[in-house]
Structure formats: structure tokens, C-alpha cells
C-alpha positions in Angstrom: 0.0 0.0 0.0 1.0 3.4 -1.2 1.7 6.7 1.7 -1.9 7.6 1.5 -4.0 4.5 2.0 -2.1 3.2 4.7 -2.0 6.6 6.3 -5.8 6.3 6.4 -6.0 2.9 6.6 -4.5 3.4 10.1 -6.8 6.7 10.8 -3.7 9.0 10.9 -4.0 13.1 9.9 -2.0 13.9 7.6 -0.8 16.6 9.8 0.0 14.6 12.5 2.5 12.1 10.2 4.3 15.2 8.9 4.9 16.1 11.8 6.4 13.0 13.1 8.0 12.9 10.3 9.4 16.4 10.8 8.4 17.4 7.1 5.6 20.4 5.7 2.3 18.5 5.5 2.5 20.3 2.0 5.1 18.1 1.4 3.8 14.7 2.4 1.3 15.7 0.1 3.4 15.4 -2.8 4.7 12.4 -2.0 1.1 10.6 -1.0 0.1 12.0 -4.7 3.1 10.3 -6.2 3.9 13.8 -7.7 8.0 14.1 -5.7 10.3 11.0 -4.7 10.6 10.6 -1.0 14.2 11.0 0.3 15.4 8.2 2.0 15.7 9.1 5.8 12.3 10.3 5.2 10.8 7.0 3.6 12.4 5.1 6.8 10.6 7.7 9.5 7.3 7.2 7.6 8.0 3.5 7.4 8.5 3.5 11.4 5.8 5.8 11.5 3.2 3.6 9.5 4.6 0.2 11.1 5.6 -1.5 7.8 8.7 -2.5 5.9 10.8 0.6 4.1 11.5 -1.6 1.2 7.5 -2.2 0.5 6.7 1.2 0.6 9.5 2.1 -1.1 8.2 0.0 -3.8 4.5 1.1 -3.6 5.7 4.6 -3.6 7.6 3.6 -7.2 4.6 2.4 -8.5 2.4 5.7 -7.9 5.3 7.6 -8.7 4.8 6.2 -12.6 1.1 7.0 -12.5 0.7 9.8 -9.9 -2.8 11.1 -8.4 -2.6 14.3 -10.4 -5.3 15.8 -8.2 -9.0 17.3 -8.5 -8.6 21.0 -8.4 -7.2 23.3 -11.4 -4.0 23.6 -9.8 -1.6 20.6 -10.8 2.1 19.9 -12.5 0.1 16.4 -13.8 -2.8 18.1 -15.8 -3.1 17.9 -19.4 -1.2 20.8 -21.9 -3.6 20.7 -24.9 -3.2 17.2 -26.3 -6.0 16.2 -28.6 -6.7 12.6 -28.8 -8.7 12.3 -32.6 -12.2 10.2 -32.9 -12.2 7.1 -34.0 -14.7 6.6 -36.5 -17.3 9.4 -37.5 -20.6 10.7 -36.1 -23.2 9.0 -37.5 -26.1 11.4 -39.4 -28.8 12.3 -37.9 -28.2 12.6 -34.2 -27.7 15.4 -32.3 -23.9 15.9 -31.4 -22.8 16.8 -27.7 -19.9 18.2 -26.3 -18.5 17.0 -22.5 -17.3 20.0 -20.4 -15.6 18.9 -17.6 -16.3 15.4 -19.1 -14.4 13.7 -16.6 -15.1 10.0 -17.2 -17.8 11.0 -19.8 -20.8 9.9 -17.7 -23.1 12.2 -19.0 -22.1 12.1 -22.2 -22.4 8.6 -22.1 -26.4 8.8 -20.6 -27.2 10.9 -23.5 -26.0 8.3 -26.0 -27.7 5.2 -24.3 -31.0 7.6 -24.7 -31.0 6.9 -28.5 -30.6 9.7 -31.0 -27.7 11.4 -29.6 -23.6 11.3 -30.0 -21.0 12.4 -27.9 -18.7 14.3 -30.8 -16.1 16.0 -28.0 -15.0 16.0 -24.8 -12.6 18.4 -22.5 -11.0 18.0 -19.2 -7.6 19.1 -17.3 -6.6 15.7 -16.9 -4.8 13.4 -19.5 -6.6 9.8 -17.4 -9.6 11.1 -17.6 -9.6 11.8 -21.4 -8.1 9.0 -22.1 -11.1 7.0 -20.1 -13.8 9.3 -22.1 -12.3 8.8 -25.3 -12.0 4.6 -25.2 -15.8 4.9 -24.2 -16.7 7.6 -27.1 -15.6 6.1 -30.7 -17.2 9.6 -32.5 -15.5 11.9 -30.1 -12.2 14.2 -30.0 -11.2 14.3 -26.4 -8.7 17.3 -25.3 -6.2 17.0 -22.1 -6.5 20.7 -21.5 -7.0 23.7 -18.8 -10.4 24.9 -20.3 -9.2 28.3 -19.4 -6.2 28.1 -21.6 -7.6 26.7 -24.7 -8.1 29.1 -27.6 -12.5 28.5 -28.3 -11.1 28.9 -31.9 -9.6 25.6 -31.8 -12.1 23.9 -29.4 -14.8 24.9 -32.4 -12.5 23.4 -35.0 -11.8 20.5 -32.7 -15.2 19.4 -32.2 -17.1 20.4 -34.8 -21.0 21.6 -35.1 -22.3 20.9 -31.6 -26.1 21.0 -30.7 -26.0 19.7 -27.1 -23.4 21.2 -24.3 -23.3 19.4 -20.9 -21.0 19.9 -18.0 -20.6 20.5 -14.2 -17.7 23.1 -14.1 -16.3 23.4 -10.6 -18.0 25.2 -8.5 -15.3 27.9 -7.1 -15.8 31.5 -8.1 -19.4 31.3 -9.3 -20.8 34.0 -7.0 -18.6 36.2 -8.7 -19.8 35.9 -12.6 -19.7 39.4 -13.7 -22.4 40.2 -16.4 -22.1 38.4 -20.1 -21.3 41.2 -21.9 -18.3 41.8 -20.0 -16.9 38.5 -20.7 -14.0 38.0 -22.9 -11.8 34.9 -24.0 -8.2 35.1 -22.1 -9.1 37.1 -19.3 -7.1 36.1 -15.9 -10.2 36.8 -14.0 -12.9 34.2 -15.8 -13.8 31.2 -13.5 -14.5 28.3 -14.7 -18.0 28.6 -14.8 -17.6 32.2 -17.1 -15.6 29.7 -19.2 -18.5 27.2 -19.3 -20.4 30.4 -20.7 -18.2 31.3 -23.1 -17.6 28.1 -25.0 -22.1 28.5 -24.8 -22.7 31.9 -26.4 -19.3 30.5 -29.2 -20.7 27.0 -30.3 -24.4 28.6 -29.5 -25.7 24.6 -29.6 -30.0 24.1 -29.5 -29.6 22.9 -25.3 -27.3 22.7 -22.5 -27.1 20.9 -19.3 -25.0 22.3 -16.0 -24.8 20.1 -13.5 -24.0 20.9 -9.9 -23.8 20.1 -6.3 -26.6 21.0 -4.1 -24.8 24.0 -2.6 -24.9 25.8 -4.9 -28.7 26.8 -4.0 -27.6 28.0 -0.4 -24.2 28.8 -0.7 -23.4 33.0 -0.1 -27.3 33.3 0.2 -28.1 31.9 -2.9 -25.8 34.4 -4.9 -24.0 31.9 -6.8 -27.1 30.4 -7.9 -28.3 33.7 -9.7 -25.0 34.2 -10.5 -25.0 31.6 -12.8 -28.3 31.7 -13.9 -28.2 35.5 -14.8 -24.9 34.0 -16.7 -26.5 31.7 -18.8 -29.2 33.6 -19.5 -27.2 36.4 -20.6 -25.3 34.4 -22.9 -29.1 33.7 -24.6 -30.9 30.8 -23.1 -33.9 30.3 -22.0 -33.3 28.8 -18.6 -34.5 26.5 -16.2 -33.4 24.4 -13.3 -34.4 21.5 -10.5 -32.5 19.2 -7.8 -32.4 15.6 -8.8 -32.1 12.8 -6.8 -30.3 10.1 -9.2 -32.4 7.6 -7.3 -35.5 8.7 -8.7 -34.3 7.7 -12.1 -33.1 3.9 -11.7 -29.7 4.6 -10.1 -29.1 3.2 -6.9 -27.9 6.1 -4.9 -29.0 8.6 -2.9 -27.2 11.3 -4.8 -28.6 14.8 -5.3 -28.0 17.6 -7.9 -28.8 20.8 -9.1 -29.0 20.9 -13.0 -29.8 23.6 -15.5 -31.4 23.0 -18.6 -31.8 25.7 -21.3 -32.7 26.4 -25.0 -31.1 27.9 -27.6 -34.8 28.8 -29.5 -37.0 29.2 -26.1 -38.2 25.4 -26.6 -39.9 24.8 -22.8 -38.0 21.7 -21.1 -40.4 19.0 -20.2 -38.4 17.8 -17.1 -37.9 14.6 -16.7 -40.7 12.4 -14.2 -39.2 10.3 -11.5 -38.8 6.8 -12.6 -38.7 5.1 -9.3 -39.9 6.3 -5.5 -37.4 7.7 -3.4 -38.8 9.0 -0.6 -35.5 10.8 1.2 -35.4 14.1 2.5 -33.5 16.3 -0.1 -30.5 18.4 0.9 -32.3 21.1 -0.6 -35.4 21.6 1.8 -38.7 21.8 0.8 -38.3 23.7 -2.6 -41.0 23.6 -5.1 -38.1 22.6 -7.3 -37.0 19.3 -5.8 -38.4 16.8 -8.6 -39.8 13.9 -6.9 -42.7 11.4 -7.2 -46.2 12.5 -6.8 -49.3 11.4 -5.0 -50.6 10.0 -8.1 -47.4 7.8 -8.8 -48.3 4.9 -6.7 -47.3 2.4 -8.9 -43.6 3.4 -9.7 -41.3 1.1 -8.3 -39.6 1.6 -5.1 -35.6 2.8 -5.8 -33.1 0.4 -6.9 -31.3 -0.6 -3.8 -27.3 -1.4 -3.0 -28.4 -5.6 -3.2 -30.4 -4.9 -6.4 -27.2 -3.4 -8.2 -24.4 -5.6 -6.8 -26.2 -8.9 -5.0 -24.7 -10.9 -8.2 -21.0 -10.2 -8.1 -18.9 -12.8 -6.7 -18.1 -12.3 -2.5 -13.5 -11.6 -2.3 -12.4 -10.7 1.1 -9.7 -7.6 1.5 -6.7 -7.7 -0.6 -8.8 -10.2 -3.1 -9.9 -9.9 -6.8 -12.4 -12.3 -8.9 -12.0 -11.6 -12.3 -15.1 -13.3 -13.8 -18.9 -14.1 -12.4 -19.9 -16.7 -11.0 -21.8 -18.9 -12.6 -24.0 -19.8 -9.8 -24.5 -16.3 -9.4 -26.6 -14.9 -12.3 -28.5 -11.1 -12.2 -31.3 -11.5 -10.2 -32.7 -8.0 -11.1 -33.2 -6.4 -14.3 -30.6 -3.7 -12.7 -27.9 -6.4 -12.6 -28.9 -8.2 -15.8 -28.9 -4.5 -17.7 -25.3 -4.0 -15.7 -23.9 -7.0 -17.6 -25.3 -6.2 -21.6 -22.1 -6.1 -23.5 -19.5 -7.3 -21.1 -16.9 -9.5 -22.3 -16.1 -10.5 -18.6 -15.7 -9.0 -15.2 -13.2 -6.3 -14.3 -12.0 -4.0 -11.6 -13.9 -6.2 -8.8 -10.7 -6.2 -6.5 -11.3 -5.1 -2.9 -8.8 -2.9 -0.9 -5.9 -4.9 1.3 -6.9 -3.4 4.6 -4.5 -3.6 7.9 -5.4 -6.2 10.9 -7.0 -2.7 12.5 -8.9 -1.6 9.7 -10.3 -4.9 9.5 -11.2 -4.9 13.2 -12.7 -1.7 13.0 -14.7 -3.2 9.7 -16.3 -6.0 11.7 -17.3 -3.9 14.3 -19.1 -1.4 11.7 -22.4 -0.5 11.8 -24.9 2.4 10.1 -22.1 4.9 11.6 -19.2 5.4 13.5 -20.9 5.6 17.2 -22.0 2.0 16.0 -17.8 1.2 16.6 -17.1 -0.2 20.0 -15.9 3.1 22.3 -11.8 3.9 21.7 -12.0 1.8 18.5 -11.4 5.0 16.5 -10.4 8.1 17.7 -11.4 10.4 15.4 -13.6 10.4 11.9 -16.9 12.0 10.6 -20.5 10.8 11.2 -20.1 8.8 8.2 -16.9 7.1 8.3 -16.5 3.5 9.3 -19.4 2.6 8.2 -21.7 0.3 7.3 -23.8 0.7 3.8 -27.4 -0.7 3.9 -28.2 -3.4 1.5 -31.9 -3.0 1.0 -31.7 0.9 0.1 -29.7 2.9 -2.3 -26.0 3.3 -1.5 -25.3 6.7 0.0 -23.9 9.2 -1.8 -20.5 8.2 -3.3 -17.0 10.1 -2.9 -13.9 10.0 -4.8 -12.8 7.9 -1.8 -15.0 4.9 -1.4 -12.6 2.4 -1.3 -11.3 3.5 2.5 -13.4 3.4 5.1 -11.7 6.1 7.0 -13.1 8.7 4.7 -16.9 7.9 4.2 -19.3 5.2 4.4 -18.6 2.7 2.4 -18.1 0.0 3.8 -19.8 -3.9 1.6 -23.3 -4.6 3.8 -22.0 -8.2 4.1 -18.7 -8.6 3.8 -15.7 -7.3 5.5 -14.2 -4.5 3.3 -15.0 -1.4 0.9 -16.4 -1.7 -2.1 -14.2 -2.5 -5.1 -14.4 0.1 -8.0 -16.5 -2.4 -10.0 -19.3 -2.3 -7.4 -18.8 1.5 -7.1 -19.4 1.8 -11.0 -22.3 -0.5 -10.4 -23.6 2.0 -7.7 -23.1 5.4 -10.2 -24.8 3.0 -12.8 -21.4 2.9 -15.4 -22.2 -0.7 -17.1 -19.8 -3.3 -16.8 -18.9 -3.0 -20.8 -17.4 0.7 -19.7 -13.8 0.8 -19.6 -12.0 3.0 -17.2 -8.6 3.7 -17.9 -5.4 5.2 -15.4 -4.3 3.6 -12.2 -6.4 2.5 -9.8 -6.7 5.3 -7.7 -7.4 7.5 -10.9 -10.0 5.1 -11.4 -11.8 5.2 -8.3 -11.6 9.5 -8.8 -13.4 8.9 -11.8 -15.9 6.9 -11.1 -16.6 9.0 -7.7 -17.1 12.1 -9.3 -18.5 10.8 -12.4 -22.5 12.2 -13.1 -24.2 8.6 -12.9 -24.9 7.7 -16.9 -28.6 7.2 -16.0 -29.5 10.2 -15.1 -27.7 11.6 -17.9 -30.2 9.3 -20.2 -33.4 10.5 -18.3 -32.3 14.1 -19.2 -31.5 13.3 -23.2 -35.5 11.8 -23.2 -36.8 15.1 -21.8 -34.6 16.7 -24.7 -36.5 14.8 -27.2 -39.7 15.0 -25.6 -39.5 18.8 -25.3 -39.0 19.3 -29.1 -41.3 16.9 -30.2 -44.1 18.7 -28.0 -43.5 21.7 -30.6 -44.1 19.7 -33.5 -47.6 18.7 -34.6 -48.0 14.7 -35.1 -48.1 14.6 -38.9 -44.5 16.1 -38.7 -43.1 13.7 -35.9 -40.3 11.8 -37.5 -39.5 8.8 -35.0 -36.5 7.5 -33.3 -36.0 3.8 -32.3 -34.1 3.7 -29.1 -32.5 0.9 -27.5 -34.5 1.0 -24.0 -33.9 -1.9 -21.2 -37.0 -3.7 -20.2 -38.0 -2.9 -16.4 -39.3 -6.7 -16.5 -36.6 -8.7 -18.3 -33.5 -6.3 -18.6 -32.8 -7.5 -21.8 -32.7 -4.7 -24.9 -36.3 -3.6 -26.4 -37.4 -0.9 -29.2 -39.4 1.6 -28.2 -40.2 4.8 -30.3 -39.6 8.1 -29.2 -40.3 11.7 -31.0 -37.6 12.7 -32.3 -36.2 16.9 -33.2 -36.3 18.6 -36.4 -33.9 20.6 -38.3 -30.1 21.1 -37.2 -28.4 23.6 -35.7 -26.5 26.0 -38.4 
């Protein structure tokens, strides 16, 4: 185990190691990212420190040290400087093109193509893993490793191409202090990323857009970010409007809310999308009129796709373990787990964490939350950490760290360890055909922050649905779209309205 994992696998501050260490905790930062070599009379203190051999983690550190952690922020040596990685094959005619900002992993993205009708043509993000992920999982896309405040929108247009769709969840830092659109200009220092988001809008000027966002944003400064961005957007000359989802209300088994803006290029009204499933949690958000959630008269929707309904069929490996197929007396169960499995050659990235004899103590003892832990078990932690997720509801919302128990919940309802990236992906709703590339902690980044591909789907529909309310029913051309049976889980036409005329 690399500096980081066992320094939470052993519930140790990062503060309190540097300083036995007698280093900056800036520094042991670096080295837990893999991003500077650890001198040697440092690597034996942290090896004393930690309680394991000097040589192992001198050879654990070697390994991140070829794929470092570049980070999540905009301020890395490790992010991308402009590369453009070309698509594959070409867009097929007819669909409506999207470009990924902030594409991350490409979840989204990759919702809005398993809607039918849509195809992902470009993608953009600081890091090089994460494009390289995006790109292996969208043939008909150019994906470019770049600062999105650095790259010319000249060359992003040529990159791309005609775009009619923009989605993205820029990072939420700055927003409160948007200044009007007209005052916006490409390669000014002060743009945040959001003004950036904007920009790239009012130059590719595509029919929709999606921004998606945590649910902070509504409170956060009194709400002024929240205008801020909206006045943004509507400046740049949308029509705009916006609700909190909760993923679980549309198939994915999570408890995961967001705040997403939709607008329209033309003024077309967006149809949002209807909860799919009941979820009764309590939102983040409070009682808002604009919390989308199932109605009185939605009695018969089915109850939310729990933790056991998305993972139940993968094969049980303890800590430190990896099964790299199913098991055959294990088939899907659920139509969740049987759609989870359409198109996978075999099973991948189901390897569990190697947790310490204490973790492992402190994992048996777990419950719904840390005060479930036996008194001086842990001394320190969150609410949420050490603990226990809940088989029979969806999973809690999931972090860029759910494979260490130390950091949030996330700990298997049955078994004796974290979740292994497969069943996280299962969790954000990635199928198991989706390829993630990068090490494995890049991996688990991406799939923790990724927007879960489902509710990306449920938004493309209300897309479709919104223009085809605009168009009488002689003119209705339809789509066929590759839809997963709630009964069976197997693949099944259905015909949906789909737009009219492209964008120019």
C-alpha cells in the first residue's frame, strides 16, 4: 500500500504524520500524490511511523510515482497541456452531437447516448486519465487533455465540430462572482471556470445545455452563486431552467442529489424529466418547489433500486482479493444487474482494498455509523466514516474515496471491506462493458465524481420529448431507441419523438 492508503488505513491526519515525520504536510502531500520521490531518511521515518517494511513502501511509492494522483482542483504539475486525442470513427447522421465540459469519465455524455438519437462528438477535461477513459468509451468523439481556461475556443470549435448539445458541471469555485455576459472576454485572468462554461455556450451557441451541480450551490453566499449563474447563462441567450435531482428517482441506486440547468437555444420549454422510481428521502435542498420527486398519483412506480439490487450478483472476495469473472451460480437477479452486464466481455476492476489487521477490526465492528464502533475503536472520523452501507436501500452518496473506510461510508453490507471500484461503478450506474482507464486510484476519482450515466439518459429523453411537444404529429419523424425492459432487462425498441432541423 502506497503513503496515503495506509496513512488512512491506520486513521492517521496527515498533519500529525508530517509532523512525526518532521516534514511540511504540503510536502507529504506530494509524495502521497506520487507527484515528488521521498528521500530516504524520510521514507524510513514514515516507514517507522506507518509500522511497515521501508522496502514495500518504497516499492509502492515507485509504483504511484509512474502513475501519480494528479489531483482534482485546477491547480496541478500532472494536468493535461492541450493534447488532442482524434475520434475514432465518424458521427453517425442524424443525431444530435454533444460536447462533454468537464467530461471527466464522460458519464453524462455517455447517458445521452444510451438515450438513442444522440452522439457524444467532443469531450474536455484538465486531466490526460480522464480523457483517455472518455475517449475509449466515445468512438465519435475528440477528447482534449487541457485547462479549459487556456484553450483558444477557436480551436475547441475546429476541434469538435457543429455541436447541438453542451453538458458539463464546471467546478463550483468563483461562481458568486460571474460578472455580467457582456463583460466577458476569451483570455481574461479573472474568468472562472463557470464564465468559461459560458463562453464556449454563447461560441458553439448549440439548440440545449445541461450544467450540473452540487446541491450548494442553492444556499451557498445566500443563494448568490445560484443567480449568479443563472443570470450567466441567460445572458449568454438561453432560456433557462433548473431543478434538484435525486439520481435515485431515475433507476440509479444512490442517494445522490444535484442541481442541473437546462436551457434552450430557440426558447423550446423543457419537459423535465418524471421520477422513474420512488425515493422518498429528505433532499438536501429543503422543501423547494423545485425538488423533482414522485407525486401522489405515482403509486405504482417502483420503489428505488437498492445497494443488493445493483451488486447482490457479483462474486463475495475478502480484502486484498480480486475475482475476475462471475460466478456462474450467481446470475442477475434484477433487471438492474442483468442491464449492468449487456455487452460485457467478462468482469473487471472487482478487486477489494488490502486493509491492515486494525482496519479490519474496526470493519467488523461497523455499523450504520461510527458511534455504532465499539468506544476507543477509532479516535477520530466523521459521522459517516466506518461505516456500514445498507443493503436493501440505495447506497449513500459516493465520494472520490469509497474504497477507505476512514473517509466515508462505504463499507460492503455483508462482507468485511470497501467496495471495489467495479461495485462502485455498479452504484453510479457505469455498465460493466465501460472501460476505465489510469491507475487505480485515478480510477476510483473517476468513477466517484462521475455524473451517474442514467440520469444523464433521463435528461437526453426530456430533450427529445420537449421538441417533439413543438411539432404537430403529422410532422413527428420517430427514433428507435435501444431501452432496457424494467421486467426482463434485456434490450427492447421503443419509439420516441424525435427533433427537427439542425443547428447552423
Amino acid at each position: 500500500m502506497d503513503l496515503r492508503s495506509l496513512r488512512i488505513d491506520r486513521d492517521l491526519k496527515q498533519r500529525d504524520v508530517a509532523a512525526a515525520v518532521g516534514v511540511p504536510a504540503r510536502e507529504l502531500g506530494k509524495w502521497e500524490r506520487g507527484l515528488a520521490d521521498v528521500p530516504p531518511e524520510a521514507l524510513a521515518a514514515l516507514a517507522a511511523v506507518l509500522g511497515v517494511d521501508p522496502q514495500a513502501l518504497k516499492l509502492a511509492q515507485s509504483a504511484l510515482r509512474a502513475a501519480p494522483t494528479a489531483g482534482e482542483g485546477y491547480t496541478t504539475s500532472r494536468a493535461g497541456a492541450g493534447e488532442i486525442v482524434p475520434r475514432r470513427a465518424p458521427a453517425p447522421a442524424g443525431a444530435l452531437r454533444v460536447l462533454d465540459l468537464f467530461c471527466g469519465a464522460g458519464g453524462l455524455s455517455f447517458g445521452f447516448e444510451q438515450a438513442g438519437g444522440f452522439v457524444t462528438t467532443g469531450g474536455i477535461d484538465l486531466l490526460p486519465d480522464r480523457i483517455a477513459t472518455f475517449t475509449t468509451n466515445h468512438a465519435h468523439a475528440t477528447g482534449i487533455s487541457a485547462d479549459i481556461a487556456a484553450f483558444p475556443l477557436d480551436a475547441l470549435a475546429e476541434a469538435v465540430g457543429p455541436t447541438d448539445v453542451i453538458v458539463g458541471g464546471p467546478p463550483c469555485q468563483g461562481f458568486s462572482s460571474i460578472r455580467p455576459f457582456r463583460t466577458l472576454t476569451e483570455g481574461d485572468a479573472r474568468n472562472t471556470l463557470a464564465e468559461h462554461y459560458i463562453l464556449v455556450l454563447a461560441r458553439l451557441r448549440p439548440r440545449w445545455f445541461v450544467f450540473e451541480n452540487v446541491v450548494g450551490l442553492l444556499t451557498h453566499e445566500g443563494g448568490a452563486r445560484l443567480r449568479a449563474v443563472l443570470a450567466g447563462l441567460t445572458g449568454a441567450g438561453y432560456t433557462v431552467t433548473w431543478r434538484v435531482l435525486n439520481a435515485a428517482s431515475y433507476g440509479v441506486p444512490q442517494n445522490r442529489e444535484r442541481v442541473v440547468i437546462v436551457g434552450s437555444r430557440d426558447g423550446v420549454p423543457f419537459l423535465w424529466p418524471r421520477p422513474t422510481h420512488r425515493h422518498d428521502a429528505r433532499s438536501m435542498a429543503g422543501p423547494r418547489a423545485e425538488v423533482l420527486r414522485a407525486g401522489a398519483g405515482d403509486v405504482d412506480l417502483p420503489r428505488a433500486v437498492t445497494l443488493d439490487d445493483a451488486i447482490g450478483d457479483l462474486p463475495p472476495v475478502p480484502s486484498g482479493a480480486e475475482a475476475d469473472r462471475y460466478a456462474p451460480d450467481m446470475p442477475p437477479r434484477t433487471a438492474y444487474q442483468a442491464r449492468m452486464r449487456v455487452g460485457a466481455a467478462g468482469l473487471t476492476l472487482h478487486r477489494a482494498t488490502s486493509h491492515s489487521a486494525k482496519m479490519l477490526n474496526i470493519i467488523r465492528h461497523a455499523g450504520a455509523n461510527i458511534h455504532a464502533l465499539p468506544p476507543g475503536l477509532v479516535t477520530s472520523g466523521f459521522s459517516s466514516c466506518y461505516s456500514r452501507l445498507d443493503a436493501d436501500t440505495p447506497s449513500t452518496t459516493l465520494t472520490v474515496n469509497f474504497v477507505h473506510p476512514a473517509s466515508n461510508r462505504c463499507i460492503h453490507p455483508t462482507q468485511d471491506r470497501a467496495l471495489t471500484p467495479r461495485e462502485g461503478a455498479r452504484v453510479q450506474s457505469f455498465p460493466d462493458r465501460f472501460v476505465f482507464r489510469g491507475s487505480a486510484a485515478h480510477v476510483v476519482r473517476q468513477i466517484g465524481n462521475a455524473v451517474p450515466p442514467l440520469v444523464g439518459e433521463a435528461l437526453a429523453r426530456a430533450i427529445l420529448a420537449s421538441e417533439a411537444a413543438l411539432l404537430p404529429d403529422h410532422g413527428r419523424a420517430t427514433l428507435q431507441i435501444q431501452t432496457v425492459s424494467s421486467d426482463s432487462g434485456t434490450p427492447t425498441a421503443s419509439s420516441a419523438p424525435a427533433s427537427s432541423g439542425r443547428s447552423p
